[in-house]
C-alpha positions as CSV (number, residue, x, y, z in Angstrom):
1,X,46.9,-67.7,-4.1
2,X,45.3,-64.9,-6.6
3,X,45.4,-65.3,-10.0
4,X,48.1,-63.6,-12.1
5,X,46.7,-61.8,-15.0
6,X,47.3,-63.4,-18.0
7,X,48.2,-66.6,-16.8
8,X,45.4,-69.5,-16.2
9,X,45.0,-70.3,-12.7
10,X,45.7,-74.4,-12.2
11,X,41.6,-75.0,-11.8
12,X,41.1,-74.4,-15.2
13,X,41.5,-76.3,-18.1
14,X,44.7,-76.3,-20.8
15,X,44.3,-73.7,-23.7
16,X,44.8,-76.7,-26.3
17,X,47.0,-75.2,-29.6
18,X,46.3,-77.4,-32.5
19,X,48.9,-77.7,-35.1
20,X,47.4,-78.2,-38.7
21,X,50.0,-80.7,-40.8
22,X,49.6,-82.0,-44.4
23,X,51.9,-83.9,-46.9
24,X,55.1,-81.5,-47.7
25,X,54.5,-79.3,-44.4
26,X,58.0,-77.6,-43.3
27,X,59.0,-79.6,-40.4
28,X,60.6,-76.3,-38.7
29,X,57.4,-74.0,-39.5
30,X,55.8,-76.7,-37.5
31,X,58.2,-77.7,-34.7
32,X,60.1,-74.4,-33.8
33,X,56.7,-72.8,-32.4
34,X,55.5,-76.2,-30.9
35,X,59.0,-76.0,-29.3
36,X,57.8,-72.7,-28.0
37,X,54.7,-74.0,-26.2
38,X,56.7,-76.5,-25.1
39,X,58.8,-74.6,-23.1
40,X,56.1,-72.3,-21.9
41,X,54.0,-74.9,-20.5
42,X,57.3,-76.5,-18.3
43,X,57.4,-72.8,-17.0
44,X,54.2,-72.2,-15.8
45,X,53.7,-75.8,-14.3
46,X,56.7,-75.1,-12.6
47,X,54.5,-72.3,-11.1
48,X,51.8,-74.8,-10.3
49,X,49.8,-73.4,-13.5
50,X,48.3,-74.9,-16.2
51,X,50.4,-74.6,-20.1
52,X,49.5,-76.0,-23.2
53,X,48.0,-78.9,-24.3
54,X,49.8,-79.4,-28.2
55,X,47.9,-81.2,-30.6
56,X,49.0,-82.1,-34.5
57,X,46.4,-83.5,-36.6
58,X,45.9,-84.2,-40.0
59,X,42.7,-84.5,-42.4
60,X,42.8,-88.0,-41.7
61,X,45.6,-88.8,-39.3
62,X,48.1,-91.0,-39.3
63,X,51.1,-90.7,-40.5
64,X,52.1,-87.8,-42.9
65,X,55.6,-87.4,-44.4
66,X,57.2,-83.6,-44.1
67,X,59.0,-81.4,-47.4
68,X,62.3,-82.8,-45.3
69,X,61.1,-86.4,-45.1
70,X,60.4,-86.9,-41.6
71,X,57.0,-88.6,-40.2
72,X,54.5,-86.9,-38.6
73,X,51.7,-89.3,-36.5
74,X,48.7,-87.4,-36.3
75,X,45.3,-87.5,-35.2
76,X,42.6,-86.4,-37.5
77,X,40.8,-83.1,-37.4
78,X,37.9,-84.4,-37.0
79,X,38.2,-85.7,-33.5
80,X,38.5,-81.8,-32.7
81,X,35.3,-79.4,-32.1
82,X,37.0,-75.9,-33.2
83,X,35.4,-74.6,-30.3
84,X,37.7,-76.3,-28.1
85,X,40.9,-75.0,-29.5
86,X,42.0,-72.1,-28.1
87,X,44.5,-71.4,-31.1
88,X,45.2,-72.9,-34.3
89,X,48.4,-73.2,-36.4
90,X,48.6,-73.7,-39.9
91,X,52.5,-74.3,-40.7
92,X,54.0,-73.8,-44.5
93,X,55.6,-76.1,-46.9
94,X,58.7,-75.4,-49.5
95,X,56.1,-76.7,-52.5
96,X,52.8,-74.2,-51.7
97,X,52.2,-74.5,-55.2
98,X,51.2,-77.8,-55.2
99,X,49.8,-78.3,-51.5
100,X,47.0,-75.7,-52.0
101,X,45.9,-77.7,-55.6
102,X,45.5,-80.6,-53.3
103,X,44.7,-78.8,-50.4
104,X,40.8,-78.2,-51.4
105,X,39.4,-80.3,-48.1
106,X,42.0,-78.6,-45.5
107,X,40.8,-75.1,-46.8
108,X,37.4,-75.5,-46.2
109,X,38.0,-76.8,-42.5
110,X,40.1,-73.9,-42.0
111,X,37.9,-71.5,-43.3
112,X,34.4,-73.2,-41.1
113,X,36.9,-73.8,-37.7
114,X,38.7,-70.5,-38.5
115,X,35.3,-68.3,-37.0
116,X,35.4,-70.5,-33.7
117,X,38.9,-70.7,-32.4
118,X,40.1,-67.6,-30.5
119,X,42.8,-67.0,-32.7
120,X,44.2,-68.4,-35.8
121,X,47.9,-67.9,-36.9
122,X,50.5,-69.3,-40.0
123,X,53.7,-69.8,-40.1
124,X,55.7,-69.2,-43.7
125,X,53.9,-69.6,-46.5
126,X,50.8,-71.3,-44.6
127,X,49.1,-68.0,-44.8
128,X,48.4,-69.1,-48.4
129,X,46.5,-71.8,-47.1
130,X,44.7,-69.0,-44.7
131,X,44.1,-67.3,-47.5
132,X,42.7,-69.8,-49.5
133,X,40.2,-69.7,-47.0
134,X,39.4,-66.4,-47.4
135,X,40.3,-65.5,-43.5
136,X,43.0,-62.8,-44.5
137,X,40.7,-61.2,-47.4
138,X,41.1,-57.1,-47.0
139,X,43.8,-57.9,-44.3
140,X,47.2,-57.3,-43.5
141,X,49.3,-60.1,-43.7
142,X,52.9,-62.0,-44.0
143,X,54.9,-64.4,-45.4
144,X,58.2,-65.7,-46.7
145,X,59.5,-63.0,-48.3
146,X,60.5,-65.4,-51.4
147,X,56.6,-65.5,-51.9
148,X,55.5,-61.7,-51.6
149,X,55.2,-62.0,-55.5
150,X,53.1,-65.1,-55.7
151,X,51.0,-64.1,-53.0
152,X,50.0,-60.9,-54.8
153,X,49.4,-62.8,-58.4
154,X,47.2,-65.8,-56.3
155,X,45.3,-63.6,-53.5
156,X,45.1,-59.8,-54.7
157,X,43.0,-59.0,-52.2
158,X,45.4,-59.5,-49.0
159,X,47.6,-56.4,-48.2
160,X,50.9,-57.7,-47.8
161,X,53.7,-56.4,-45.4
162,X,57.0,-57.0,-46.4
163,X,58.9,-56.0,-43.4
164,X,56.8,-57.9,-41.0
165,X,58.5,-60.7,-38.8
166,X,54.5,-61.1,-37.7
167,X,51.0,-59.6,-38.1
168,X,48.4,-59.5,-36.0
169,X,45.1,-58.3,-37.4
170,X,42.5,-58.8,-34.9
171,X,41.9,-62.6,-34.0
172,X,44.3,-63.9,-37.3
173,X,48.2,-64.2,-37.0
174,X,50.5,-64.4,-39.8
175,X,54.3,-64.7,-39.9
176,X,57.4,-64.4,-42.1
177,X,59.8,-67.0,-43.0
178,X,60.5,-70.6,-41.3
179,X,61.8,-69.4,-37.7
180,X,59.4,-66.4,-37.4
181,X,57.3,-69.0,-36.8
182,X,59.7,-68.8,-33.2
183,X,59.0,-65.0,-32.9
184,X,54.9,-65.3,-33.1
185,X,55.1,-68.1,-30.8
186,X,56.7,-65.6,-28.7
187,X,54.6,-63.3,-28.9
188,X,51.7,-65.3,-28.5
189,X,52.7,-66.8,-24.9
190,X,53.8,-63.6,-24.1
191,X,50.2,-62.4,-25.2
192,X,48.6,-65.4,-22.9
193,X,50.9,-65.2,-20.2
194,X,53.1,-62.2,-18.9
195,X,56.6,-61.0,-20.2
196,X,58.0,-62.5,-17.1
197,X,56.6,-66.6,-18.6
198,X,57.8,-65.3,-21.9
199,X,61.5,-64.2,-21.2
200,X,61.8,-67.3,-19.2
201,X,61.0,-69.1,-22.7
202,X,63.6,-67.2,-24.6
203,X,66.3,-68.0,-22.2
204,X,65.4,-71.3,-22.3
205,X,65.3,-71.7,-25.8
206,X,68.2,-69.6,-26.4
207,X,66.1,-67.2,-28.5
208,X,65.0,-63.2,-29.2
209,X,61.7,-62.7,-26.6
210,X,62.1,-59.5,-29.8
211,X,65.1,-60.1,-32.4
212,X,66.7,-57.2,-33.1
213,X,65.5,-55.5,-35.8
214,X,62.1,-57.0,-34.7
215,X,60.2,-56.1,-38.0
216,X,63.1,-57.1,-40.6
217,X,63.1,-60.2,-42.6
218,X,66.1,-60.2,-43.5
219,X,68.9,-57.3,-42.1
220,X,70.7,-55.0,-44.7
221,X,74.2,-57.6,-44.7
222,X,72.3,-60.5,-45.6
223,X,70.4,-58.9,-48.1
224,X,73.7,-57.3,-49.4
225,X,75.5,-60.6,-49.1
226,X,72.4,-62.3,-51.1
227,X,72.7,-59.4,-54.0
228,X,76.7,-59.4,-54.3
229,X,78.4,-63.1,-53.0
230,X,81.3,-62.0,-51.5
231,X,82.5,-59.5,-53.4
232,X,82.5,-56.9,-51.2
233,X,81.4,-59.0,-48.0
234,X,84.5,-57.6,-46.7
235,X,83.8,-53.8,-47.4
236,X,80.1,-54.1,-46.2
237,X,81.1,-55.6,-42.7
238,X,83.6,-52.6,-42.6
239,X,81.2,-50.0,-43.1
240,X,78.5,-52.0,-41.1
241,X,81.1,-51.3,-38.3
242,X,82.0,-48.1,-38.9
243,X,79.2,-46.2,-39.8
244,X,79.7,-43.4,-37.1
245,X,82.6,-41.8,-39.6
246,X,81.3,-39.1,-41.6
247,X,83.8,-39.6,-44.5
248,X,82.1,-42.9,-45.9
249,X,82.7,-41.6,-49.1
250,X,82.8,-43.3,-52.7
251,X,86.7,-42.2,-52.9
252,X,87.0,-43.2,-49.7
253,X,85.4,-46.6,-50.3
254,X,87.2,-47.4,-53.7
255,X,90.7,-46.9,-51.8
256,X,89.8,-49.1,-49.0
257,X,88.3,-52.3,-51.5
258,X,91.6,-51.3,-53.5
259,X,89.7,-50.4,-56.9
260,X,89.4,-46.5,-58.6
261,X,86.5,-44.7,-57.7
262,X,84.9,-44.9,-61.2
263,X,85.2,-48.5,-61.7
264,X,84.4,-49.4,-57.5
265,X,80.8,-47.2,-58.5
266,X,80.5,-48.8,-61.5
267,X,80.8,-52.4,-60.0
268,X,79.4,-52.2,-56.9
269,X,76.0,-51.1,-59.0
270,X,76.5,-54.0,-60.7
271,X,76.8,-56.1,-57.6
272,X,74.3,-55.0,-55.3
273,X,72.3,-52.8,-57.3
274,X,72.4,-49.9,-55.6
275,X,75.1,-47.3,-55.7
276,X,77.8,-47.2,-52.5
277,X,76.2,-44.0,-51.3
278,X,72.7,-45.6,-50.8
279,X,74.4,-48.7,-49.3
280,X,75.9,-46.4,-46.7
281,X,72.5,-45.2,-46.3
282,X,70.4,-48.4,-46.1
283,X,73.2,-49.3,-43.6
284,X,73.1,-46.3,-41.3
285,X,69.3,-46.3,-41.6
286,X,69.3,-50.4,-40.2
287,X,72.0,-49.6,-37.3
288,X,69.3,-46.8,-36.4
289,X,66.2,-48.9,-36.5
290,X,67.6,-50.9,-34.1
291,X,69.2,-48.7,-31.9
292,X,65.4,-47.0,-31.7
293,X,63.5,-50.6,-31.2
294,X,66.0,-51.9,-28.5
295,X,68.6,-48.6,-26.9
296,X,67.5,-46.4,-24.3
297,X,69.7,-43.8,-26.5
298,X,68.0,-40.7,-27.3
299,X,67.6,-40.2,-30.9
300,X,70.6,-37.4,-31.6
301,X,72.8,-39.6,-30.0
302,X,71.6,-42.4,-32.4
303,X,71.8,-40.2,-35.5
304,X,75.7,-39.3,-34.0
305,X,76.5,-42.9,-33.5
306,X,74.9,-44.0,-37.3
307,X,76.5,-41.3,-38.9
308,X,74.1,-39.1,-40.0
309,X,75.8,-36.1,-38.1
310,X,72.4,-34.9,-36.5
311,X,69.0,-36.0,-36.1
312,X,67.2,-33.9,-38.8
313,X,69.2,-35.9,-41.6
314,X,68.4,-38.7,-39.7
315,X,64.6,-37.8,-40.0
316,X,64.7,-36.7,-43.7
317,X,66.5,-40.6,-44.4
318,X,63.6,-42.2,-42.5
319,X,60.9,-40.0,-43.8
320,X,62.0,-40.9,-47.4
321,X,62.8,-44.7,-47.2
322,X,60.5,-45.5,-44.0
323,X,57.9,-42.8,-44.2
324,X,57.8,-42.1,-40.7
325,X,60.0,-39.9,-38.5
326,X,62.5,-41.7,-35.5
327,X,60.6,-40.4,-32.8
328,X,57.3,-41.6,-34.3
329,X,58.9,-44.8,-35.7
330,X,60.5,-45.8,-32.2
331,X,57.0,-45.3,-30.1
332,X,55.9,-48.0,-32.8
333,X,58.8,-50.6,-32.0
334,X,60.8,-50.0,-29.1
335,X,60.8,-53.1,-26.8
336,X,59.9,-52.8,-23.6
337,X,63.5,-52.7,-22.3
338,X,64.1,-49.9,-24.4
């Protein structure tokens, strides 16, 4: 039997994954992308090939309580040479704050056993412990998007990308918010391992191999529903499902949430901050993002179907919020499938 590129013939040893826990670590930042390996290595012995070997340890072992009060047992770090582990996961906690101010050991492990992994990667608000360490100085990077503001204030030096479900910049891995920690996972077995190991996971797991809207935290209804309640939960789902109609307007907005035109613009401002006309927008502008990262539609018929009547208004609304034209943006994120 030949090898299959990407996937380690049965001869060879595991790639061992060692998970990095800590009093207060997220219990899903932690398990959801264990769960991924998980499922990865019962597909590829079922190939007669090698998986994972999963690992959690600790500064000192034993036990260690997660934010959600579950125990953890762990071995220590210290029974692992970094140059054995092929990739390293440092998971987040709901209380970052107060982890990295007791945290001072753990980041100077990460930062010496950082350099001799193959790759390092976070999940949530563990890149704060990465950067503690100084590994994503001058870098891209990720994280909740609750904690964009604190990362700035506590580590001006990383460059941080607010859209991003993950980052990859060169041999360090960050991700977004508590199940991204699913969607590098993902990516990393399909990285390691073929799209053919990787879908098999997803289906497995019930998951996105590539959630829609890959590079969105969160999509324009939940950050709408987030900025209003449920005022106009009702309207939004409306337009969210009608978007292809080209009379979207305020007038014709106020009469279907049952309100005049000046006082529906005047409260959904207040609401959502933004006025209905940009909501339109930011929602036509979603519903086209996606149709270019995951449709095999060409990009008219996307701006037709969105509602912006013809590609070149289409390109002017992604030029101005996205800075980047459909055709460019879509060679960027399509999914294979598309």
């Amino acid at each position: 039997m030949t090898d299959t590129p990407g996937i380690l013939p049965k001869r060879q040893r595991p790639k061992r994954v060692l998970f990095v826990a800590f009093p207060d670590v997220g219990l899903l930042d932690l398990t959801g992308a264990q769960t991924v390996f998980w499922a990865a290595t019962k597909a590829l012995e079922a190939r007669g090939l090698v998986g994972y070997e999963r690992c959690t340890a600790s500064m000192e072992g034993g036990l260690v309580r997660s934010a959600e009060g579950l125990e953890l047992l762990t071995a220590p770090l210290s029974d692992f040479r970094p140059s054995s582990v092929d990739t390293l996961v440092v998971p987040g906690s709901p209380h970052m704050d107060a982890v990295l101010d007791r945290s001072a050991s753990l980041v100077a492990w990460l930062r010496r056993a950082s350099g001799r992994t193959r790759r390092t990667a976070s999940v949530c608000s563990g890149a704060f412990l990465l950067a503690a360490a100084g590994l994503l100085d001058h870098k891209r990077a990720t994280t909740h998007w609750l904690m964009f503001d604190m990362m700035c204030q506590r580590f001006p030096a990383v460059q941080i990308d607010r859209d991003a479900i993950f980052v990859q910049q060169g041999a360090v891995w960050t991700s977004a918010g508590v199940t991204a920690g699913i969607d590098l996972a993902m990516a990393l077995v399909e990285a390691d391992c073929g799209h053919d190991i990787a879908m098999e996971v997803a289906r497995e797991l019930v998951v996105f191999l590539k959630r829609p809207g890959g590079q969105s935290q969160f999509s324009e209804l939940l950050q709408a529903q987030a900025d209003d309640g449920d005022t106009f939960d009702e309207l939004n789902l409306w337009i969210a499902g009608n978007l292809e109609r080209a009379d979207l307007t305020v007038e014709f907005l106020a009469e279907k949430a049952r309100m005049s035109p000046r006082n529906f613009a005047r409260v959904y401002k207040e609401k959502t901050g933004r006025t209905p006309a940009k909501a339109v927008e930011v929602f036509r502008l979603g519903a086209a993002r996606r149709l270019l990262e995951d449709s095999a539609r060409n990009v008219n018929q996307i701006a037709m179907l969105c509602g912006f009547g013809d590609e070149e208004r289409m390109r002017v609304t992604f030029q101005r919020n996205l800075g980047v034209a459909p055709r460019d943006y879509r060679k960027r994120f399509a999914t294979r499938a598309a």
